[in-house]
C-alpha positions as CSV (number, residue, x, y, z in Angstrom):
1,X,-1.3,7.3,-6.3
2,X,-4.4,9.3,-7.4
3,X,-1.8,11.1,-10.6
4,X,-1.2,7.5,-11.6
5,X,-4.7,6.0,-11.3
6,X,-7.2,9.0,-12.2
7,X,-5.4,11.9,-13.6
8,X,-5.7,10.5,-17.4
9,X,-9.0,10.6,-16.6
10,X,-10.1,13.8,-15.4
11,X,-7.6,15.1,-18.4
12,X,-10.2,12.9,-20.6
13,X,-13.3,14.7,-19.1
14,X,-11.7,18.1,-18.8
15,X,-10.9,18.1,-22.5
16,X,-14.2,19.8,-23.7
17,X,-13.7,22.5,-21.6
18,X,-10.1,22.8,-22.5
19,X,-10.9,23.6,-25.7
20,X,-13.0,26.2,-25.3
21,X,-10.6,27.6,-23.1
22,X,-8.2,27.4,-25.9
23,X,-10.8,28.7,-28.7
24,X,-10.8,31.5,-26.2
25,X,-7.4,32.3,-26.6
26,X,-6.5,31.1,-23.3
27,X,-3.2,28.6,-23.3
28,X,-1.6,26.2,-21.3
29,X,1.0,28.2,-19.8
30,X,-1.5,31.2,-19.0
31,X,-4.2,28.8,-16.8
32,X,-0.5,27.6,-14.9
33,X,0.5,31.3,-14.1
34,X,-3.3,31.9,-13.1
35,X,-2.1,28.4,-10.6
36,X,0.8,30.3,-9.6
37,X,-0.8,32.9,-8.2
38,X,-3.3,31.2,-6.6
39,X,-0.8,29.6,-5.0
40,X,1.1,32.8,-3.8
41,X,-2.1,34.3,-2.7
42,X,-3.2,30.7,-0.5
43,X,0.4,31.3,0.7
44,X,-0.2,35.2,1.8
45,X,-3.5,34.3,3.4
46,X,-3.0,31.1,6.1
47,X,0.5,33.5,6.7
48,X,-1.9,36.0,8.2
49,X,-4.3,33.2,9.7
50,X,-7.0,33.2,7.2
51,X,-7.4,29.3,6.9
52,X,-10.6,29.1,5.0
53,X,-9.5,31.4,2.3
54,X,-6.3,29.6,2.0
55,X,-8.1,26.5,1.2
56,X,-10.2,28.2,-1.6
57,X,-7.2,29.2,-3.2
58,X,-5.3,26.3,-2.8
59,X,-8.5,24.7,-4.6
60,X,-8.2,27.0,-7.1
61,X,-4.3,26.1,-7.7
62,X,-5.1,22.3,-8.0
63,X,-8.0,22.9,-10.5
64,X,-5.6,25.2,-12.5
65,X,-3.0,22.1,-12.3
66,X,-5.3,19.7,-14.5
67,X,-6.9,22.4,-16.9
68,X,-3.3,23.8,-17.9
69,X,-2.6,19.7,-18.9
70,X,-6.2,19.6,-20.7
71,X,-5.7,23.0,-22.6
72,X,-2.1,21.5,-24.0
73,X,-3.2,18.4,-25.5
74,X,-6.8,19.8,-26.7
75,X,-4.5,22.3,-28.8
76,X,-1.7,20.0,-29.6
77,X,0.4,22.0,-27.8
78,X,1.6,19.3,-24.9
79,X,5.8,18.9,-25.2
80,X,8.5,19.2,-23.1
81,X,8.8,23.0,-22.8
82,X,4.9,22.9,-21.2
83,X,5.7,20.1,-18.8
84,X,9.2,21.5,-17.5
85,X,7.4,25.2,-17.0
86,X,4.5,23.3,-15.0
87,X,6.8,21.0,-12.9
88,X,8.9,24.5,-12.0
89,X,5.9,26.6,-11.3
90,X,4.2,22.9,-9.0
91,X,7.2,23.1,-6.9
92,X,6.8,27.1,-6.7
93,X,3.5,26.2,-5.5
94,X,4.5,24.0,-3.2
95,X,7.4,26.0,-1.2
96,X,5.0,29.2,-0.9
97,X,2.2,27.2,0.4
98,X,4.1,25.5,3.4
99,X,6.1,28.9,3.7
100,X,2.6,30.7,4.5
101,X,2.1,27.6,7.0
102,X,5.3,28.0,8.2
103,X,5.0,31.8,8.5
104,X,1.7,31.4,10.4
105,X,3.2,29.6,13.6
106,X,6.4,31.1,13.5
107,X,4.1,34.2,15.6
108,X,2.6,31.0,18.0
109,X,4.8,28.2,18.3
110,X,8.1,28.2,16.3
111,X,8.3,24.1,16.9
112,X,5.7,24.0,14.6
113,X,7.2,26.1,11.9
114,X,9.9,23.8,11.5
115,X,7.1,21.4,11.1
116,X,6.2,23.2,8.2
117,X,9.5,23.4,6.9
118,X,9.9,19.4,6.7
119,X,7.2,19.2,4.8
120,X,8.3,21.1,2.5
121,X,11.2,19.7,2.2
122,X,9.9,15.9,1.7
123,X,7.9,16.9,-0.3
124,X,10.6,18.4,-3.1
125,X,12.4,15.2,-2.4
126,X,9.5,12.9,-3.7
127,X,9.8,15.7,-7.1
128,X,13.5,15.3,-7.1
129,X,13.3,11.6,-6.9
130,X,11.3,11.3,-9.9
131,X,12.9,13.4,-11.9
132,X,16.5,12.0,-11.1
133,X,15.0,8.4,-11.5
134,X,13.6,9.6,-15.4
135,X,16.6,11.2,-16.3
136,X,18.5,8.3,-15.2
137,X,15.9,6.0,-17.7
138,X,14.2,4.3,-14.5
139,X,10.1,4.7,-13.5
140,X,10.7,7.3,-10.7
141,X,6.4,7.2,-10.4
142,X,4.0,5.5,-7.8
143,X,3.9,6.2,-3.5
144,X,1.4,6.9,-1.1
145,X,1.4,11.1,-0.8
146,X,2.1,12.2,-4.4
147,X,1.6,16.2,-5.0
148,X,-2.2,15.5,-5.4
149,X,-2.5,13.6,-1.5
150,X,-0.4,16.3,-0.3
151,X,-3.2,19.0,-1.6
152,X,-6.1,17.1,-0.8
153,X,-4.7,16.6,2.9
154,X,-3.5,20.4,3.3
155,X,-6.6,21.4,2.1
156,X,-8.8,19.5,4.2
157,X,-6.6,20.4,7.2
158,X,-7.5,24.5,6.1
159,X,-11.0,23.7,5.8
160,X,-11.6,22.3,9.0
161,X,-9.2,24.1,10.9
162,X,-7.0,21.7,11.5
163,X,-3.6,22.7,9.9
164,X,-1.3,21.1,12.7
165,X,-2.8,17.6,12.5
166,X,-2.7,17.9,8.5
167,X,1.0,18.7,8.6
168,X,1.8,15.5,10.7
169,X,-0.3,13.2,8.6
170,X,2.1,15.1,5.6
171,X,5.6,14.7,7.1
172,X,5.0,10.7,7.8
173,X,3.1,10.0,5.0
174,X,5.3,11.8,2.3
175,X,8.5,10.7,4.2
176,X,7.1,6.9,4.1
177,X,7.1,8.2,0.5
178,X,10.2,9.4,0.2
179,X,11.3,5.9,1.4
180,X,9.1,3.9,-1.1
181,X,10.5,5.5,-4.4
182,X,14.4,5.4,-3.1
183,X,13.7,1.5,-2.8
184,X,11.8,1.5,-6.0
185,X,14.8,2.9,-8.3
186,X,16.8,1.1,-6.4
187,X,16.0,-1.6,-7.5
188,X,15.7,-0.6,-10.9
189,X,19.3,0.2,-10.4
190,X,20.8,-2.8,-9.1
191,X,22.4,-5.4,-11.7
192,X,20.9,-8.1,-12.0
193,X,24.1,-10.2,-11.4
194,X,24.3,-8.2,-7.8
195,X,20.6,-9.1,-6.7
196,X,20.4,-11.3,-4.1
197,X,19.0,-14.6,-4.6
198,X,17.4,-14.8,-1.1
199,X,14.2,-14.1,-0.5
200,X,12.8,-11.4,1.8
201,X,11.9,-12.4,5.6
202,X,8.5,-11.8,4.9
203,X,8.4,-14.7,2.1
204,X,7.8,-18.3,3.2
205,X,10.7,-20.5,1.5
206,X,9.0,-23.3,-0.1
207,X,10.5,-26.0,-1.8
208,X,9.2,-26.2,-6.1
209,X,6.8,-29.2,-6.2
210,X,7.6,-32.0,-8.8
211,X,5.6,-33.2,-11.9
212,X,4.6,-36.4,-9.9
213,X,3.9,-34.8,-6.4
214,X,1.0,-32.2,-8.7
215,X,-0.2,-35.2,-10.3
216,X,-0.5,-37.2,-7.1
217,X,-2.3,-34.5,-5.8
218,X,-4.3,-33.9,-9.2
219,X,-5.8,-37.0,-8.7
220,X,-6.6,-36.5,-5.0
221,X,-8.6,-33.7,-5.5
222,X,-10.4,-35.3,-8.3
223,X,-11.2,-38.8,-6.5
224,X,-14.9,-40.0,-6.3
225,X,-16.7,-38.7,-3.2
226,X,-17.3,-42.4,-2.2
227,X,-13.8,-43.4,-2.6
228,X,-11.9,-43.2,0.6
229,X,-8.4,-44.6,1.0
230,X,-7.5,-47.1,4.2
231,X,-6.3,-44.8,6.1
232,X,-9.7,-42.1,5.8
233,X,-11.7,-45.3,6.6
234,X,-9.7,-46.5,9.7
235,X,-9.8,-43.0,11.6
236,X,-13.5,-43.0,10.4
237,X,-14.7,-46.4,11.8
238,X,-16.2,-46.8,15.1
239,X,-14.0,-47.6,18.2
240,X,-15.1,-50.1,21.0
241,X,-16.0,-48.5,24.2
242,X,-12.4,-47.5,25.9
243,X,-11.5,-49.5,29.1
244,X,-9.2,-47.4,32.4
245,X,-6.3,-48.1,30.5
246,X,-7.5,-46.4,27.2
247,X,-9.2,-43.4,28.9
248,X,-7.6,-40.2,28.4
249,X,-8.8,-36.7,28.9
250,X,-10.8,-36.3,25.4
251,X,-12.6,-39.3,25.8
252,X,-16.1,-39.5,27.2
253,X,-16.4,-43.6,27.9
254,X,-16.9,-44.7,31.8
255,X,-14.1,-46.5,33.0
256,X,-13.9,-50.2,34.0
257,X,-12.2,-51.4,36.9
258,X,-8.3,-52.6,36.8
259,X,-8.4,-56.2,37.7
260,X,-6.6,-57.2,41.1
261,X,-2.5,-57.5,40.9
262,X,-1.6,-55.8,37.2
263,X,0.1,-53.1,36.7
264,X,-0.6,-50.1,35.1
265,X,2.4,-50.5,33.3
266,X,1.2,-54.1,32.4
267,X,-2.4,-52.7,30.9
268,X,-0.8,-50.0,29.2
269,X,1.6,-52.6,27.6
270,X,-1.3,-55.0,26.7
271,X,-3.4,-51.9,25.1
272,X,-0.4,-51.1,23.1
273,X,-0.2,-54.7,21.5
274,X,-3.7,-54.9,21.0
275,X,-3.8,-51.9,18.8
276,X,-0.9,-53.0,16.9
277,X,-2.9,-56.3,16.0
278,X,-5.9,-54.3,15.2
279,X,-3.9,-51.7,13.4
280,X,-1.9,-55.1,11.3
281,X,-5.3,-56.4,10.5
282,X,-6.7,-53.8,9.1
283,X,-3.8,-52.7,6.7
284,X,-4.0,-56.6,5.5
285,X,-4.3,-56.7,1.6
């Protein structure tokens, strides 16, 4: 998510510097060996327990990961060979990290060192994923914990001291991940004459609305505020005070008494047809 929407643009303001860097005599593939090892040596120190030190160095790796892309393209140097050495030496990065992690509890609570390890293993399945997906010609890009989430999280869970809670936020988030690219190629992948006309559950059916029905409804929206239609002016008329018969629980009227010898079902029957005639004389032309 954040290498789709803001990585251009850190590249952008990082340029400047990348060129010095490169007037230097420093390249591309020189400032991702210098990520390398900052990555081997954040792995070395949370294996022995160091946390805070492991989250300077893993900062160090992710700055080196954006320079190294800002050196290539300041120089003209940006191709294929640069981005297949970087993606090799990211998931490097990436397996020595969670190894150090891994390492760390394996002295403390070995549950938790397979915790590690299935991070580290979604996490090379949301690489593989995109890569299989571009070599197969599909747009294997896009979920919620991309390499850049996974090193914000992980480092924040270093910093704080808090490298077990970080892992579990990791292993749901990237395997929710994992889940939302294998449905994205999917259905990249699936002819058009085999998808499904059906919508999903979560999608109210609704049937298309006709040239007439829009225009009927066109000019109901568009009517004159004083023009009201029978119907709008028979709900909004006044009603004569409502008698026993008429009295239900909304209404608010005293009731009268029921003469001597009828019926409820007689009044109810009379208040029927006396709406009915008031209903017939009111829908007169």
């Amino acid at each position: 998510m954040l290498d789709t929407r803001w990585r251009a643009g850190v590249e952008r303001g990082l340029r400047p510097a990348g060129a010095r860097l490169r007037q230097v005599g420093i390249s591309a593939d020189q400032i991702t060996l210098l990520g390398l090892a900052a990555s081997v040596a954040c792995g070395l120190v949370v294996a022995a327990g160091r946390l805070g030190w492991g989250a300077f160095f893993l900062a160090l790796s992710g700055l080196t990961d954006v320079l190294d892309g800002a050196v290539a393209k300041s120089g003209g140097t940006a191709g294929p060979r640069g981005a297949f050495f970087d993606s090799v030496c990211d998931r490097i990065s990436d397996g020595v990290v969670l190894g150090g992690a891994a390492w760390y509890y394996a002295g403390r609570d070995p549950h938790l060192a397979v915790l590690a390890f299935a991070v580290a293993l979604l996490s090379l399945l949301v690489s593989y994923e995109r890569s299989r997906a571009e070599s197969l010609g599909f747009n294997g890009k896009g979920g919620l914990m991309e390499r850049a989430e996974r090193m914000m999280v992980l480092g924040l869970g270093l910093t704080f001291g808090r490298l077990t809670a970080a892992l579990w936020v990791l292993v749901v988030l990237t395997g929710l991940t994992v889940v939302q690219r294998f449905l994205l190629v999917w259905r990249q992948a699936t002819p058009e004459s085999e998808r499904s006309t059906r919508p999903s559950w979560w999608v109210t059916v609704r049937e298309p609305r006709s040239d007439e029905s829009r225009l009927a409804g066109w000019r109901l929206a568009n009517r004159p505020p004083g023009e009201r239609s029978r119907l709008a002016t028979w709900l909004l008329s006044p009603r004569p005070p409502a008698g026993e018969g008429d009295r239900r629980w909304w209404s608010s009227s005293r009731p009268t008494p029921r003469p001597e010898g009828q019926s409820r079902l007689g009044e109810d029957w009379a208040t029927v047809r006396s709406q009915l005639r008031r209903l017939r004389s009111r829908t007169r032309p």
